[in-house]
C-alpha positions as CSV (number, residue, x, y, z in Angstrom):
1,X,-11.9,-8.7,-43.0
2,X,-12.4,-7.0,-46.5
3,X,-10.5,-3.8,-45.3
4,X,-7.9,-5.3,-43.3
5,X,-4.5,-7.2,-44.0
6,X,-4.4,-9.3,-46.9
7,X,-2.5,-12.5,-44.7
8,X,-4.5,-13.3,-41.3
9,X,-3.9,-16.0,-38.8
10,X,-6.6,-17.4,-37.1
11,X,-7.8,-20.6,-34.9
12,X,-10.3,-22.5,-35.4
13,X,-9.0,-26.3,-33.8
14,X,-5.7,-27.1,-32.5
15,X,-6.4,-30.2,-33.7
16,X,-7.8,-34.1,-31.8
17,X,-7.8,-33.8,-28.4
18,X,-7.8,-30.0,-27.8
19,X,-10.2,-28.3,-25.7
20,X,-11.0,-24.9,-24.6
21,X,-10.2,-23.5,-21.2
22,X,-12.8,-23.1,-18.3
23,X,-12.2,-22.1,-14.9
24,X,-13.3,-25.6,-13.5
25,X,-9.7,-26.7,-15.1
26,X,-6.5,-27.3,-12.9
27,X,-3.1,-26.8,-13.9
28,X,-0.8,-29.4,-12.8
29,X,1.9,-28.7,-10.6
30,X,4.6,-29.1,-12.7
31,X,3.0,-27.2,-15.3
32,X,2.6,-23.8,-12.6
33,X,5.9,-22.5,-13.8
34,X,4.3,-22.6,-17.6
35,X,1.3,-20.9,-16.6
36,X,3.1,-18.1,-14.7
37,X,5.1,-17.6,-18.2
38,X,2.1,-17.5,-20.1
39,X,0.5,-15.1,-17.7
40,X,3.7,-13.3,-17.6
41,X,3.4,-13.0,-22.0
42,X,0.0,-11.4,-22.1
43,X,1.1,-9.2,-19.2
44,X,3.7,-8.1,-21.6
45,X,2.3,-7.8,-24.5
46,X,-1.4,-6.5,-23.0
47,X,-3.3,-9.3,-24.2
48,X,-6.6,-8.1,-22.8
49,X,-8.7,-10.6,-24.9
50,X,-7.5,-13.3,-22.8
51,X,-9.8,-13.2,-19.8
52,X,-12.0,-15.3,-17.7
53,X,-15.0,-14.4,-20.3
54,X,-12.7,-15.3,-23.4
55,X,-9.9,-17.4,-22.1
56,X,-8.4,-17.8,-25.9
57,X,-6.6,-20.6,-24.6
58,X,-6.7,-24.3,-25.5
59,X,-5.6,-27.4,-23.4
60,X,-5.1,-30.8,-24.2
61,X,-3.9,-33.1,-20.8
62,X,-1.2,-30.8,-18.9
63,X,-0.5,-29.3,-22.5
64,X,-1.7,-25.1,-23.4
65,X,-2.3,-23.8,-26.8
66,X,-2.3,-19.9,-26.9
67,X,-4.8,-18.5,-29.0
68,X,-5.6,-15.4,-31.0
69,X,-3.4,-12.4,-30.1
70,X,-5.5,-9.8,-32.0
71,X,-6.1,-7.5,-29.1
72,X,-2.7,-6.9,-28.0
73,X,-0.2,-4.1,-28.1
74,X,-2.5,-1.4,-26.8
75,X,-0.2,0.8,-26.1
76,X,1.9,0.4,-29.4
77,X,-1.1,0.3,-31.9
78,X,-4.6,0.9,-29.5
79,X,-6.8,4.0,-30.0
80,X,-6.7,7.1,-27.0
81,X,-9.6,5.3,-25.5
82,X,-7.8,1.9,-25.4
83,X,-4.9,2.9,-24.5
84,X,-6.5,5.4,-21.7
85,X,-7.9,2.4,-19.9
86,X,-5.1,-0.5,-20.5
87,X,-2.4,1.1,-18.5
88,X,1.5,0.4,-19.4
89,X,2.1,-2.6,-17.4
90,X,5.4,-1.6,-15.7
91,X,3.8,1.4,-14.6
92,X,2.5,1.5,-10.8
93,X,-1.0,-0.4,-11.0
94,X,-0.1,-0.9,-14.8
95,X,-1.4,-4.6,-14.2
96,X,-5.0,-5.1,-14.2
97,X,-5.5,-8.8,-15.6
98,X,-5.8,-10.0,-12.0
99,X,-10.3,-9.4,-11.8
100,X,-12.9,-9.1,-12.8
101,X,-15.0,-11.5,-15.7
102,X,-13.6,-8.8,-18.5
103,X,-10.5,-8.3,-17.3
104,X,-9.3,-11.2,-15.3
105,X,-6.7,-13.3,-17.0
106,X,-8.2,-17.2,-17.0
107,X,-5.0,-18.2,-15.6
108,X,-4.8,-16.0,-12.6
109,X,-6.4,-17.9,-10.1
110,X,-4.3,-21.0,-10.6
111,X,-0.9,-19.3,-10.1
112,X,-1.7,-18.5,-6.2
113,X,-1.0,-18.6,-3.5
114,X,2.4,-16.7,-5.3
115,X,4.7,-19.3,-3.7
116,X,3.8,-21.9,-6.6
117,X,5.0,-19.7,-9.1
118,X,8.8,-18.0,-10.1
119,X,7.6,-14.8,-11.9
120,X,10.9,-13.9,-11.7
121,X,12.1,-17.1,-13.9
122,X,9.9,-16.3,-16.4
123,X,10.8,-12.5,-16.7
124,X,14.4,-14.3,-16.9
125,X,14.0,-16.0,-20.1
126,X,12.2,-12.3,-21.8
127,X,15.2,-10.7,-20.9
128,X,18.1,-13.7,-22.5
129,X,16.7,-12.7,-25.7
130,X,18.9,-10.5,-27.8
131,X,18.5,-6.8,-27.9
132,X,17.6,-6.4,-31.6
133,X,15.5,-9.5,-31.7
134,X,12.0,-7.4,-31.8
135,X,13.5,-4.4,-34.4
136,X,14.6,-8.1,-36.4
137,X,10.9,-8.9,-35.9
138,X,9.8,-5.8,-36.7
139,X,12.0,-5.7,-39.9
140,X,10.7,-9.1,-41.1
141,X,6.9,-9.0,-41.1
142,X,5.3,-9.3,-44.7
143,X,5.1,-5.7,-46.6
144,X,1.4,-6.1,-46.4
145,X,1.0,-5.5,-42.9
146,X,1.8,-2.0,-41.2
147,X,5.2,-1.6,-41.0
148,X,5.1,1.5,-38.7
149,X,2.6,-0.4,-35.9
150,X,5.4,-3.5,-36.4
151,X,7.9,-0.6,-35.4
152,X,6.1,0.7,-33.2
153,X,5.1,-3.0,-31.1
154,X,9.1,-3.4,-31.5
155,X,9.8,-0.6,-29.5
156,X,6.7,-1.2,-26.9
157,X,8.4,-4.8,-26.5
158,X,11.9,-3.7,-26.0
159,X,10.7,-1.1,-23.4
160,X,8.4,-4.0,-21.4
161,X,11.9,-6.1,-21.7
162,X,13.8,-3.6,-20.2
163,X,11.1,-3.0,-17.3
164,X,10.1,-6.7,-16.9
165,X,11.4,-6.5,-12.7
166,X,8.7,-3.5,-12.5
167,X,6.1,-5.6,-14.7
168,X,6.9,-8.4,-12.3
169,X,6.7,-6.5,-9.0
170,X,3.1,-5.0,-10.1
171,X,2.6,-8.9,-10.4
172,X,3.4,-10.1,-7.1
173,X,1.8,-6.8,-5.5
174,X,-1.5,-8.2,-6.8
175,X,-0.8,-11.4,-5.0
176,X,-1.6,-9.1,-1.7
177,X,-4.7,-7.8,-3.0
């Protein structure tokens, strides 16, 4: 922490009442098409932290706190390795978070059989947001923090956002798996 960014963000509570996620949960049913947008965001933005192991997400009654988002952005701001083994996730068989303890996204196995869930709804509301909102982003973030990987996840965003059908097809072709 000594060598990194001089502003961090962090979790350590979300506060009374919140717990951590475990598999033994249920998501309520009007609360699927939530969980298929949250899915849908780490999708996006490779979250591969977020996984059965290390769900990084916190619940309180039908309620989800998302949780630390250091891991994401692979392809914008990962190392060769990283980004040689997190594929692009419009790509064909770009989406992986679907199994495995290390790679499985905790809410996976609550959004099937796919008929509970609108993927597509959720890719619907990435792609209402104006075009320049991530360069805005991008532009915005505090001069301590890399401005070139802020660019550079800007870019990766607007690129997911402009393939979110193909993210969501890879999706629902891991429903069949």
């Amino acid at each position: 922490m000594r060598q990194g960014p001089q502003i961090l963000f962090g979790s350590l509570s979300g506060g009374a009442g919140w717990f951590e996620w475990s598999d033994s949960m249920s998501v309520a049913r009007d609360k699927l098409q939530l969980a298929a947008a949250i899915y849908l965001f780490d999708t996006i933005v490779q979250n591969w932290d977020r996984c059965a192991a290390n769900p990084n997400l916190l619940v309180k009654g039908d309620q989800f706190l998302m949780i630390d988002h250091g891991e994401a952005f692979v392809a914008a701001t990962g190392t060769d390795v990283e980004r040689d083994y997190h594929k692009i996730p419009w790509h064909l068989g770009g989406v992986e978070n679907h199994a495995g303890e290390y790679e499985m996204h905790p809410l996976w196995p609550k959004l099937r059989p796919k008929t509970h869930v609108n993927f597509a709804a959720a890719a619907g509301l990435w792609r209402a947001l104006p075009d320049d909102t991530f360069a805005l982003i991008a532009d915005d973030v505090p001069g301590c923090w890399n401005k070139v990987a802020a660019s550079r996840i800007a870019h990766y965003t607007a690129e997911a956002v402009a393939n979110v059908d193909a993210i969501v097809a890879n999706i629902e072709h891991n429903f069949d798996r």
